[in-house]
Legacy VTK file of the C-alpha trace (Angstrom):
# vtk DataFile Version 3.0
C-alpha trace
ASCII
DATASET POLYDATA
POINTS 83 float
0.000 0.000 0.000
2.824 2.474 0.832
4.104 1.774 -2.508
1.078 2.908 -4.286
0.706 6.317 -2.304
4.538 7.127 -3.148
4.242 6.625 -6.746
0.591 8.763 -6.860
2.742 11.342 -4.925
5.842 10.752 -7.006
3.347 11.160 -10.048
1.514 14.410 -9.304
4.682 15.790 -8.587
6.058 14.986 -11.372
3.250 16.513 -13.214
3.815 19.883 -11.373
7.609 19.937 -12.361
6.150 18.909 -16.057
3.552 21.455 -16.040
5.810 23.964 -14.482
8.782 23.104 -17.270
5.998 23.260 -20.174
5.114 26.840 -18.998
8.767 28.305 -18.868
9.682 26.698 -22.334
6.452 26.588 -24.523
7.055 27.985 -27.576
2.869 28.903 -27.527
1.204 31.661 -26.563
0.386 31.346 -22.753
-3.337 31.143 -23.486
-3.104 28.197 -25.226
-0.825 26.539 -22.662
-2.886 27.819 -20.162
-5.779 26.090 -21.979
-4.169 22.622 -22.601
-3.121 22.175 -19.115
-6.396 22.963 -17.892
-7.331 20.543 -20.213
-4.565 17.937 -18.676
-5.736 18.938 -15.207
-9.096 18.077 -15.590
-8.273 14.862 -17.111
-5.756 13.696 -14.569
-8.428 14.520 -11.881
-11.343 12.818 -13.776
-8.771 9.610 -13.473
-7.719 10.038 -10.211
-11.550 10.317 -9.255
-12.177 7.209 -10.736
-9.241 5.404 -9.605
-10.951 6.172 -6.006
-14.245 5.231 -6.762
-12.926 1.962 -7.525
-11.020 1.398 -4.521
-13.832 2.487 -2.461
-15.926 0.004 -3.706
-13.161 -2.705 -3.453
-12.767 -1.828 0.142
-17.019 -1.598 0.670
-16.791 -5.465 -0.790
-14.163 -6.801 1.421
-15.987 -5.113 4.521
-18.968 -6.469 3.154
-17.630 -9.847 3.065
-15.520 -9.650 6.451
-18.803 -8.778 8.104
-20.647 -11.880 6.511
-17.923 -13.664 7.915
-18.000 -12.482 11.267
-21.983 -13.206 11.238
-21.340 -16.568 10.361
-18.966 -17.196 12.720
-21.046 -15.368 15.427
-23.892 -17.471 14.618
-21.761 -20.593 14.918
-20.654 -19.598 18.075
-23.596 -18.700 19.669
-25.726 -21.981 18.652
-22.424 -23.711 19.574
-23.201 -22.438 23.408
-26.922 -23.088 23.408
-26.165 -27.094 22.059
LINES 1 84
83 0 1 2 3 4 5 6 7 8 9 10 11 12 13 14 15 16 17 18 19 20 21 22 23 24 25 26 27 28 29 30 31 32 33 34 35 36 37 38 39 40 41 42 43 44 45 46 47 48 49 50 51 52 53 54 55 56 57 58 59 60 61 62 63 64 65 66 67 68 69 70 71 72 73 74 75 76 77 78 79 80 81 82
């Protein structure tokens, strides 16, 4: 897990020095870099968004499950003790 957080770190970083670098040595007008990074932006947030949408649902599943579990073994428990 602590790998994956790095490298999303390491990676919107790295697309701050990018976005920072493409600023400084565009050969466009600013307005147009301006409007392509926007663009970028909004694109590396729609995936980032998703990418968490997923995991929350992965994690809502294994909860889900791990509950059920615990039921079940509740359940066997508890009729264990009244048998």
């Amino acid at each position: 897990m602590a790998g994956r957080t790095e490298f999303v770190a390491g990676l919107f970083v790295g697309a701050a020095l990018g976005a920072v670098l493409g600023l400084l040595l565009a050969p466009e007008p600013g307005s147009e870099v301006r409007r392509r990074l926007a663009e970028r932006g909004r694109q590396v947030g729609e995936k980032a968004l998703e990418s968490v949408k997923e995991k929350a649902a992965s994690l809502r599943e294994t909860a889900e499950d791990w509950a059920e579990a615990a039921r079940g073994r509740w359940h066997e428990v508890t009729d264990e003790g009244q048998g």
